[in-house]
Phi, psi and omega in degrees: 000145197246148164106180176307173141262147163313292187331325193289305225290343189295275194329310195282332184281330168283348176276327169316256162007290163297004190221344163265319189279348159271002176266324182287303179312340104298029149235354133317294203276346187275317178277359155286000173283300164007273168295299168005284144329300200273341184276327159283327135351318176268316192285306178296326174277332155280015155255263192343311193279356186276267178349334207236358183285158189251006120333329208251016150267348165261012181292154135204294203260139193178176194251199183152147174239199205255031195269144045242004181274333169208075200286356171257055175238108181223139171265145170244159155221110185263150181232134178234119178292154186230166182301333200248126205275151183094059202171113166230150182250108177286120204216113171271118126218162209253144170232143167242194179026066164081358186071065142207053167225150156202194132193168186245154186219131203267152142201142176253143177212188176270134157308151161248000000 
């Protein structure tokens, strides 16, 4: 007798099945890193680009978002004193996804 047994094609079809369902379940989580990555990417250039506008040491302490280009962003800005006088610390954080991603970014400049 020539060909398969049921039993091989049964085996070979579950071993498939396991080796397609470890490929999808890993390229779901490599691409949720993905987005992840590009969302934090965007977030950090547009906190640089708040931070680094020369408008924004006299702005002062207040919220905001990055709209209309990126209106699910939003921002704070706290001014803080430092040990060292004439010297104030500036602290951008930026929040996504619902605020429950952030991060922060420090500058320091001269009181006026």
């Amino acid at each position: 007798m020539k060909g398969f047994s049921l039993l091989e094609v049964l085996i070979a079809l579950a071993i498939m099945s396991g080796v397609i369902l470890t490929v999808i379940v890993s390229f779901n989580y490599h691409l949720g890193i993905v987005v992840s990555d590009k969302e934090e990417t965007a977030a950090v250039l547009l906190a640089r680009a708040k931070i680094d506008d020369p408008g924004f040491t006299s702005l002062p302490t207040g919220k905001g978002t990055f709209a209309p280009a990126r209106a699910d962003i939003t921002w704070e800005k706290t001014v803080a004193s430092t040990e060292l006088p004439g010297i104030k610390r500036m602290i951008l954080t930026v929040r996504w996804n619902s605020d429950k991603r952030s991060l922060a970014l420090v500058r320091y400049a001269a009181k006026f």
